[in-house]
C-alpha positions, -999 to 999 in steps of 0.1 A, spaced: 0 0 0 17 33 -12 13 58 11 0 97 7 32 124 8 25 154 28 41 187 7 42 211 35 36 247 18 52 281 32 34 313 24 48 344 27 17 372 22 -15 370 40 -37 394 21 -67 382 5 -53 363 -22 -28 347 8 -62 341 29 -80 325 -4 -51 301 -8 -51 288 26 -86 287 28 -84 267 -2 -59 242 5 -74 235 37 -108 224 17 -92 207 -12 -56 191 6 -61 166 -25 -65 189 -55 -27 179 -71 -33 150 -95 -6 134 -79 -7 104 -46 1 131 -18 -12 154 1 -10 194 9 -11 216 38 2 246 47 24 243 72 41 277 76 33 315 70 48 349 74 32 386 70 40 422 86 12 411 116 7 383 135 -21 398 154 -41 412 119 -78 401 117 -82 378 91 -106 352 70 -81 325 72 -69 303 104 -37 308 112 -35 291 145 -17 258 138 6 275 115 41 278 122 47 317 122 74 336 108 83 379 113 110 371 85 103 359 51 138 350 43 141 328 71 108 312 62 119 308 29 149 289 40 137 271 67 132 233 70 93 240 79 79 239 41 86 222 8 77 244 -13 77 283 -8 46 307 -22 55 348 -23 25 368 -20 43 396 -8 46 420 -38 70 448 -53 101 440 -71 125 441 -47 130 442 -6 118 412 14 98 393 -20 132 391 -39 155 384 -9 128 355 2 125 337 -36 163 341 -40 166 324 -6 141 300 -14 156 289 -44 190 286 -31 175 263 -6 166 240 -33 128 250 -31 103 249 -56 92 287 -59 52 297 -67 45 338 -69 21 358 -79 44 392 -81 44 402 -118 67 433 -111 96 406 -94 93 386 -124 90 415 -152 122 431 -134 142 402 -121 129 372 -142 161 368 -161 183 365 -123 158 346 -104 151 321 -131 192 310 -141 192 310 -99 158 282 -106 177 261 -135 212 267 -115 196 245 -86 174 229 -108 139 238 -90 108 257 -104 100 289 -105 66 294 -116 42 324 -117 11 319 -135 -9 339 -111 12 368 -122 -6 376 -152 -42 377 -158 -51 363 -123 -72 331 -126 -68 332 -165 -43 303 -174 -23 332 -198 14 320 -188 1 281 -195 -13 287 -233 16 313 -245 46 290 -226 30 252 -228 1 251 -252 17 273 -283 56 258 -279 53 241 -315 38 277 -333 54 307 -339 40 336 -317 34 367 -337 15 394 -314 -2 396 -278 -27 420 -280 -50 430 -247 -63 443 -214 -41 430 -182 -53 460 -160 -87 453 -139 -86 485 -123 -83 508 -150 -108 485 -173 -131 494 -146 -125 526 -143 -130 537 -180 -160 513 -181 -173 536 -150 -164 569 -169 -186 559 -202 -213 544 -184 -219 572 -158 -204 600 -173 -179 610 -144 -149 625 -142 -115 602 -140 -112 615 -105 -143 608 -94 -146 569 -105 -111 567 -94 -119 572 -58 -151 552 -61 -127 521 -81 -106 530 -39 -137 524 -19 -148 493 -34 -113 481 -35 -105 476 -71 -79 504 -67 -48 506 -42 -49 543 -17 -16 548 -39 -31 539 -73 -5 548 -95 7 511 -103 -24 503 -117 -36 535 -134 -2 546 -145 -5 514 -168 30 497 -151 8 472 -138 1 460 -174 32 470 -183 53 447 -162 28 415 -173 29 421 -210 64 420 -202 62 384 -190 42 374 -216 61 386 -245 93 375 -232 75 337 -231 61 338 -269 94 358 -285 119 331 -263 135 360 -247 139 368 -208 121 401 -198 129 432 -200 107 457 -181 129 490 -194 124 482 -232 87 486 -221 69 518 -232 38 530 -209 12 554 -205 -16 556 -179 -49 566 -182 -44 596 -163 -52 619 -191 -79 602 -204 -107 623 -201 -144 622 -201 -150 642 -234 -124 618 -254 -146 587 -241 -172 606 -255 -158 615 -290 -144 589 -297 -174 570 -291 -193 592 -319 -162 578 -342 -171 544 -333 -145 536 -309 -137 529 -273 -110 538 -252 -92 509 -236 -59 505 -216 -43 480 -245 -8 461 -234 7 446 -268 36 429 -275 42 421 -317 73 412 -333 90 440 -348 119 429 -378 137 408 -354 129 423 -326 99 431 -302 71 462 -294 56 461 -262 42 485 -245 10 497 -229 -10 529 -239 -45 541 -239 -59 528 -276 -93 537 -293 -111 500 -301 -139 493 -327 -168 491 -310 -174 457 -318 -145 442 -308 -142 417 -278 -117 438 -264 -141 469 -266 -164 446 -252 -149 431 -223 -163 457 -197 -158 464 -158 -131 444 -140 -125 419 -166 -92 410 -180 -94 400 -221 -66 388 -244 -57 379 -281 -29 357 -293 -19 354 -328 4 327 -338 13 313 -376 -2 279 -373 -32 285 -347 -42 320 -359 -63 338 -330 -70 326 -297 -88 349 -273 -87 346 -236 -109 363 -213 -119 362 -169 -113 380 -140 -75 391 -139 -77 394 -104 -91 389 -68 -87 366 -42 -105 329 -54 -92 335 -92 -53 343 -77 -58 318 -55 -66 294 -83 -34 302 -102 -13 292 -75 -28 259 -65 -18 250 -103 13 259 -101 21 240 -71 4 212 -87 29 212 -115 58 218 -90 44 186 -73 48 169 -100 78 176 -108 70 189 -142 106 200 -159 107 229 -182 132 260 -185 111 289 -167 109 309 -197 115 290 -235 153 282 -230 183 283 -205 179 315 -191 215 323 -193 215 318 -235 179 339 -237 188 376 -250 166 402 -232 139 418 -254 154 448 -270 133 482 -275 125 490 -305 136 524 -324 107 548 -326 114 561 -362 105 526 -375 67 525 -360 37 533 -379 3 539 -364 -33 553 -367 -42 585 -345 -64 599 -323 -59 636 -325 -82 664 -300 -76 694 -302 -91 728 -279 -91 758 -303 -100 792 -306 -137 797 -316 -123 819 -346 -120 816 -389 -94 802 -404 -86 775 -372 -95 744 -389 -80 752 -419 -44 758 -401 -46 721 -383 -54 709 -414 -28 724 -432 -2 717 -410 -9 680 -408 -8 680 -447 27 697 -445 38 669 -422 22 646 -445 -1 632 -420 -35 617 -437 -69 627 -420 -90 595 -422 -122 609 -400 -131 644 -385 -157 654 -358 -166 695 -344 -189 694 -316 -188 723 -293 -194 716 -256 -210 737 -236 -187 756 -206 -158 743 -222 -128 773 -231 -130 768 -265 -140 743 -296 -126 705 -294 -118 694 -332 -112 657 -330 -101 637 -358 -85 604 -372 -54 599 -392 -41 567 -419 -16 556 -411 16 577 -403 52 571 -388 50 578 -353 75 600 -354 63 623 -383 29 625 -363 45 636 -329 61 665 -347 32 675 -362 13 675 -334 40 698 -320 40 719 -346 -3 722 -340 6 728 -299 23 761 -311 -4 776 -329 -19 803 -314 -54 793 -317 -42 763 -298 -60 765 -260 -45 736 -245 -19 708 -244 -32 685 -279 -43 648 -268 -34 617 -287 -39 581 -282 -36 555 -308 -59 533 -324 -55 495 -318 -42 472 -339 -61 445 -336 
């Protein structure tokens, strides 16, 4: 008669994706297809004495992380701590050096440190797994690194944010402010009191990172990243660019680029019809295009505590078994890091609004100035709002280098019919 192993689990991080785990390993102690059993058998957070939804009584309690990490109490060590650095990198590095299997759910530690932290894994020949990173209970990591190994990756395209999702959902449906949905999206808890991780788009930034360093067999490379919050998203472009047909969504992408790689996060105008313009509230939403496959499309909550929680029960699953793969797509020390990618070599489709001068003559010097910089108008849209300083003129452009439309939209900024700073956000490509 063979008889059940007990994997003793550390987890450092009792917040409610910490609590949710516990809560449900203690219900399913079975749930790894595999003849053994789990518990956790160890913990550590910044209080001991913190109310909380879990039981935490028979649980051998750590102040440090580190030493939990590298203590004999746990098998396998789960970091729920957060943040790139500090205590979450010192505890996986000591974790691994322990010979430990290593679960997190910190997208910034892997986006940043991905490339260290995972030669450290294959050094000592453990896992290092972090599907809960990205897209919360949405197996993302799983279908771009296991399911799509034999095709050839050509773009990521989607929304990896909750919080600002929600927030621009809130704006169109309600017509408030930015501000004021912001601090609603606080009270309800879908934003942090310090929000600027989510709304300043590094959030998405750091998991399109991960992702794109899995389907382009590269390590990450969170500084090759370009991003751009919502925080200037107002309620009158939701509104124009509506009347154009589109929506506004925080878009991470990652495509390959002549050898290289684009990612990066921005605020994009999507056809209205789109899944991704569809994909409202909370909700994360992605599309994968590879040669052989074509498009995919992924969509669920990309957060909270039972989805999180989720994510990391199948990683430690896999770590149970003893599944053997490189943490990326190869030896982490051979992997080249994801190189940005020279601006004067990008094309896009615009978004242009402008606040002008109720005065003759104004329309025709945009236009003219753009047609000097030979940028193409594709749509344009005059609607004045009442109260407001002056007239918005909002329009869409063909597609122009990137570069050649910045400097026109300069150029427009100097006029002096020109009332305020121009706005500009791209339109998908999807």
């Amino acid at each position: 008669m063979t008889v059940a192993r007990a994997w003793r689990i550390g987890v450092a991080g009792l917040g409610t994706v910490g609590a949710a785990l516990l809560d449900l390993i203690d219900t399913r102690k079975g749930f790894a297809p595999i003849d053994g059993v789990v518990s956790v058998s160890a913990v550590s957070a910044r209080s001991r004495s913190r109310s909380r939804s879990c039981d935490i009584s028979d649980k051998i309690w750590y102040d440090d992380p580190v030493a939990l990490a590298s203590s004999s109490d746990c098998d396998i060590f789960v970091e729920l701590i957060g943040g790139s650095d500090g205590p979450a990198k010192a505890a996986v590095e000591a974790a691994l050096k322990s010979g430990k299997p290593v679960i997190t759910a910190n997208k910034a530690l892997i986006a940043v440190h991905g490339a260290e932290l995972a030669a450290l894994a294959e050094e000592v020949g453990v896992p290092l797994l972090f599907e809960a990173a990205v897209m919360g209970g949405v197996p993302a990591v799983k279908v771009v690194r296991e399911a799509l190994v034999g095709d050839d990756i050509q773009s990521i395209v989607g929304i990896l944010n909750g919080t600002c999702n929600y927030i621009l959902t809130e704006m169109e449906a309600t017509g408030r402010s930015f501000a004021d949905v912001l601090a609603e999206a606080q009270r309800l808890g879908y934003a942090e009191a310090d929000p600027t991780t989510d709304v300043g788009g590094f959030d998405a930034a750091h998991k399109i990172s991960i992702l794109a360093a899995l389907a382009f067999n590269c390590t990450p490379n969170f500084d090759a990243t370009e991003v751009e919050g919502i925080e200037q998203v107002e309620l009158l472009d939701i509104r124009m660019a509506k009347d154009l047909g589109y929506r506004i969504k925080l878009i991470a992408s990652a495509e390959r680029v002549e050898g290289s790689a684009l990612v990066r996060v921005h605020p994009s105008l999507t056809p209205l019809g789109h899944p991704l313009a569809q994909a409202g509230g909370a909700l994360n939403a992605l599309f994968i295009e590879s040669t052989r496959l074509g498009r995919i499309y992924l969509q669920g909550p990309g957060a909270g505590a039972g989805p999180t929680a989720v994510a990391v029960a199948a990683d430690i699953a896999d770590a149970l078994l003893a599944t053997r793969r490189p943490v990326f797509q190869g030896a982490a020390r051979t992997l080249p890091q994801i190189q940005a990618v020279d601006p004067s070599r990008l094309m896009c489709r615009a978004y242009l609004r402008f606040l002008v001068k109720d005065e003759p003559g104004v329309i025709a010097a945009v236009s003219e100035t753009l047609a000097e910089a030979g940028v193409s108008i594709e749509s344009f849209l005059q609607k004045p709002v009442e109260g407001a300083a002056g007239v918005p003129i909002v329009l869409t452009t063909h597609s122009v280098a990137e570069s050649v439309l910045m400097a026109a939209v300069e150029r427009i900024a100097a006029l002096s019919a020109v009332l305020d700073r121009p706005r500009m956000f791209r339109i998908a490509r999807i």
